[in-house]
C-alpha positions as CSV (number, residue, x, y, z in Angstrom):
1,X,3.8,195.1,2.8
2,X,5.7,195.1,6.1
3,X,8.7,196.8,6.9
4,X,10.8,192.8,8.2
5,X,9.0,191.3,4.4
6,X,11.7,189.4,2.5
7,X,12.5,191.4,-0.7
8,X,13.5,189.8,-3.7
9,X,16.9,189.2,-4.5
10,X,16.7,189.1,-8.1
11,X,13.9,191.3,-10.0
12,X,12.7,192.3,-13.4
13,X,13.6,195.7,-14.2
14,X,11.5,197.9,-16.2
15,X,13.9,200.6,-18.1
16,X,11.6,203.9,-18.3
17,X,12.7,207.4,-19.0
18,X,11.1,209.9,-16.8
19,X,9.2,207.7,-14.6
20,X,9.9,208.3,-10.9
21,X,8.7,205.7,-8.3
22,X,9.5,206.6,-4.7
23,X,9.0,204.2,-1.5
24,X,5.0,204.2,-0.3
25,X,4.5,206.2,-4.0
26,X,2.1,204.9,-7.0
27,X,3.2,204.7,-10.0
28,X,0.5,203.7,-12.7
29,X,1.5,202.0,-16.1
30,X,0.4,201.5,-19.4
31,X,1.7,197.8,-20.6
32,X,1.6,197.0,-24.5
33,X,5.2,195.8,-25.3
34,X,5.7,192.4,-25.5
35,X,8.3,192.3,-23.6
36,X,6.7,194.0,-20.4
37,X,3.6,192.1,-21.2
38,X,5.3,189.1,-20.5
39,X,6.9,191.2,-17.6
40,X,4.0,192.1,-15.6
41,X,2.5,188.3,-16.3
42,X,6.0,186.4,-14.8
43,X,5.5,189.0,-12.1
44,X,2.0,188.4,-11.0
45,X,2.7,184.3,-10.9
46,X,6.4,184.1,-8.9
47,X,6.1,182.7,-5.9
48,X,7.8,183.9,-2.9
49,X,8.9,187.9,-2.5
50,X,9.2,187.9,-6.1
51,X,5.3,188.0,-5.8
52,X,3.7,191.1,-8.0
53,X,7.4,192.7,-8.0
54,X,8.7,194.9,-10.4
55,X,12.0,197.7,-10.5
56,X,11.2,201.1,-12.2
57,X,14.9,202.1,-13.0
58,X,15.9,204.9,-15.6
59,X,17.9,204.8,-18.7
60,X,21.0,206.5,-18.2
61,X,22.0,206.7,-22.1
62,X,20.2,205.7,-25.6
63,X,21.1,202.2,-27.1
64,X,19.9,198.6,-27.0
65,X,20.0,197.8,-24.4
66,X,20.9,201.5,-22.8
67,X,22.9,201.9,-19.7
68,X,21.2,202.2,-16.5
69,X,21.1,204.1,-13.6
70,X,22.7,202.4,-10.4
71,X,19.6,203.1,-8.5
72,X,16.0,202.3,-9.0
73,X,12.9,201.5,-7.0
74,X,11.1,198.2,-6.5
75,X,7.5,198.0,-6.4
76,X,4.3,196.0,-6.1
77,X,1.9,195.2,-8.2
78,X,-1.6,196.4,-6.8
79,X,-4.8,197.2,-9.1
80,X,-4.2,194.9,-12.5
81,X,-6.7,194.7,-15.0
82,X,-6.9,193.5,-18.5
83,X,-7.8,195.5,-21.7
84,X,-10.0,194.2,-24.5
85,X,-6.6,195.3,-26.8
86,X,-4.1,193.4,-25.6
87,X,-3.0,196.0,-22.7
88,X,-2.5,195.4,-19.0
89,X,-2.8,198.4,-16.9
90,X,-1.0,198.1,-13.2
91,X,-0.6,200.4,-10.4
92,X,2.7,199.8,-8.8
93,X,3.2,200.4,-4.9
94,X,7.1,201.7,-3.7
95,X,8.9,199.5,-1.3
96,X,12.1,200.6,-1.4
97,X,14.7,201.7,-3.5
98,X,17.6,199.7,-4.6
99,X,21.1,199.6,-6.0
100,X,22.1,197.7,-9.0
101,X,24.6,195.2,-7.9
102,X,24.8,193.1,-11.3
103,X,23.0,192.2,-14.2
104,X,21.7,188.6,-15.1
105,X,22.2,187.4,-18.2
106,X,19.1,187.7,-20.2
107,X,17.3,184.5,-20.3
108,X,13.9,186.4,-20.8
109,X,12.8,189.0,-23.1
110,X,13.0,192.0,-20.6
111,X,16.3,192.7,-18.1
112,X,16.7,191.4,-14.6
113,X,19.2,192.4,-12.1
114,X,20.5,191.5,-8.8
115,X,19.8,194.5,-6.1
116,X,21.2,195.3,-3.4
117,X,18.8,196.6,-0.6
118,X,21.6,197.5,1.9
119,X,21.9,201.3,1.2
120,X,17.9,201.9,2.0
121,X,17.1,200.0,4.7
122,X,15.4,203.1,6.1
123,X,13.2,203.5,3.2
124,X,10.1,200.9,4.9
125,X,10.5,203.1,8.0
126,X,8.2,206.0,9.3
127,X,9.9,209.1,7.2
128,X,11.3,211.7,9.3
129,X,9.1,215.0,9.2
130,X,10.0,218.5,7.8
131,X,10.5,221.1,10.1
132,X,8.0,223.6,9.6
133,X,10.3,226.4,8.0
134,X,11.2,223.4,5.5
135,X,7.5,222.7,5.1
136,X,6.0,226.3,4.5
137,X,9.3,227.2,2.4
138,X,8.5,224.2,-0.1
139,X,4.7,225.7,-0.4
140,X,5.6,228.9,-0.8
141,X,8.1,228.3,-3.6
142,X,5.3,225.5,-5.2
143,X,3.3,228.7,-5.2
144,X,5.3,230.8,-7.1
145,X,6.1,227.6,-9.2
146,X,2.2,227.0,-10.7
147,X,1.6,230.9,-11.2
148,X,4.3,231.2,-13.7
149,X,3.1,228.3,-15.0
150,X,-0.5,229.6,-14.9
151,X,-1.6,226.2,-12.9
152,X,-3.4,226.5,-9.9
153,X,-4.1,223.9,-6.5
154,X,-6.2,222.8,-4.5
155,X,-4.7,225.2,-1.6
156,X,-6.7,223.0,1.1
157,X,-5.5,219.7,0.4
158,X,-2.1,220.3,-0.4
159,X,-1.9,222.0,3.6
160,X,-3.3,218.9,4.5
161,X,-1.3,216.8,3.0
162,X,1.1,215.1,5.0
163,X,5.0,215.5,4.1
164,X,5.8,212.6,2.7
165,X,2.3,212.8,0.0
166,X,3.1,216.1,-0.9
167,X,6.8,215.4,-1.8
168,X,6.1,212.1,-3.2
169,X,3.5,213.6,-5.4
170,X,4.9,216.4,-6.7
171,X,8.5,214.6,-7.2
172,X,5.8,212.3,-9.9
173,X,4.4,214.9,-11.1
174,X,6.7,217.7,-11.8
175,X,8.1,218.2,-15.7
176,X,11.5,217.5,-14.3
177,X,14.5,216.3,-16.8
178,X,15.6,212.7,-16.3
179,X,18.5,213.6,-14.4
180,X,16.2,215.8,-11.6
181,X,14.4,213.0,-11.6
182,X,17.5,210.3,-10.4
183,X,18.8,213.1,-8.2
184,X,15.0,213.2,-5.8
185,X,15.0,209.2,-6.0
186,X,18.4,209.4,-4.8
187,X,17.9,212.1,-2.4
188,X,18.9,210.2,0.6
189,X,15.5,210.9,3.1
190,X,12.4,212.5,2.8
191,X,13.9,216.2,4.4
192,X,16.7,215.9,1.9
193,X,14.0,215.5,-0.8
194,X,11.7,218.2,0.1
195,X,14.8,220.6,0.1
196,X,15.9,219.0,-3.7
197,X,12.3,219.6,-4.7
198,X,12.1,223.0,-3.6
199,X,15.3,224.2,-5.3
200,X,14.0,222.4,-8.3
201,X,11.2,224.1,-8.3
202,X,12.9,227.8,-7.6
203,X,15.6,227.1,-10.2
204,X,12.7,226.2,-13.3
205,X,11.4,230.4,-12.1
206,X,15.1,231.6,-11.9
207,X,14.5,232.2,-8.2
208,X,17.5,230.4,-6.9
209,X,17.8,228.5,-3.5
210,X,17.0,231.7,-1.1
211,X,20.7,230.6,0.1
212,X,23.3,233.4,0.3
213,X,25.9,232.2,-2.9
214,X,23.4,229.2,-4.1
215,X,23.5,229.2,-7.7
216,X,24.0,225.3,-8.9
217,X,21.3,223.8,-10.2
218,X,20.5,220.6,-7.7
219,X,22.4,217.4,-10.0
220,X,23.8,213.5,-9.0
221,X,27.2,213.8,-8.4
């Protein structure tokens, strides 16, 4: 999708604890509710930028329906197949993240909002690199982060992994709580999120930032 494509105005929202979908990320889904049955369907036949678009956004509290956080990520639907069981699995493709400006009233059985683009414009752009300190200080501490873990990596393709993969990929796949989660997506560009991620990381180990005094714990203010 090109960076000057229309973007949907208003877009079905899919509420999911967790889940972290960043701009150029995949996000693959599992579909057997109803409701985002019906979802991924409506998506797949709109016309116009509403084409194949859907908004990962998290929960903020419990409840029906919970709270949400002001920010989520819009994305498009690329592999879609069928299951003999009623299931529809999807890979969604990030375009860019957005910030909830209101809420329709529900006039189908999932929740559709109105978003607001204007805060990420950046986010279909070329990310800005790391610098290489920033760069060899987030390996080192991912490292330290899968040996107390006893995980291990594939050392070669994670150096040849470009920034914005290696972020994006372990910002997925990371245990992180909900919150750590909200506070990557809304990290504001790709250095800012590589420096979140690493002190992530540190913090789970007890290793702190490296940062002479740096003892908070990286959390949406």
């Amino acid at each position: 999708m090109s960076s000057d494509s229309p973007l949907p105005t208003a877009i079905p929202v899919f509420p999911l604890t967790g889940a972290l979908l960043l701009p150029r990320g995949t996000l693959p889904l599992n579909i057997f509710e109803p409701r985002y049955l019906a979802m991924v369907r409506d998506a797949m036949a709109a016309t116009g930028a509403a084409n194949r678009m859907i908004g990962i956004i998290q929960p903020r509290s419990a409840g029906e329906p919970p709270a949400l956080y002001e920010v989520g990520c819009v994305g498009r639907i690329g592999d879609y197949r069928e299951t003999d069981d009623g299931r529809i699995l999807i890979a969604l493709t990030g375009i860019t993240r957005f910030r909830v400006a209101a809420e329709l009233d529900r006039t189908t059985l999932y929740r559709q909002v109105m978003a607001d683009y204007h805060d990420f414009a950046e986010d279909r752009d070329e990310p800005e690199p790391l610098t290489a300190t920033a760069r060899a200080g987030l390996e080192d501490v991912l490292r330290a982060y899968l040996d107390a873990q006893g995980l291990s990596a594939d050392w070669e393709a994670v150096h040849a992994a470009d920034d914005e993969a290696l972020v994006t990929t372990l910002s997925g796949v990371c245990p992180f709580d909900p919150a750590e989660k909200q506070a990557l997506l809304e990290a504001e560009d790709l250095p800012e999120r590589a420096a979140t991620l690493t002190a992530l990381m540190a913090f789970a180990q007890g290793l702190g930032t490296g940062k002479s005094g740096g003892s908070d714990r990286p959390t949406l203010q």
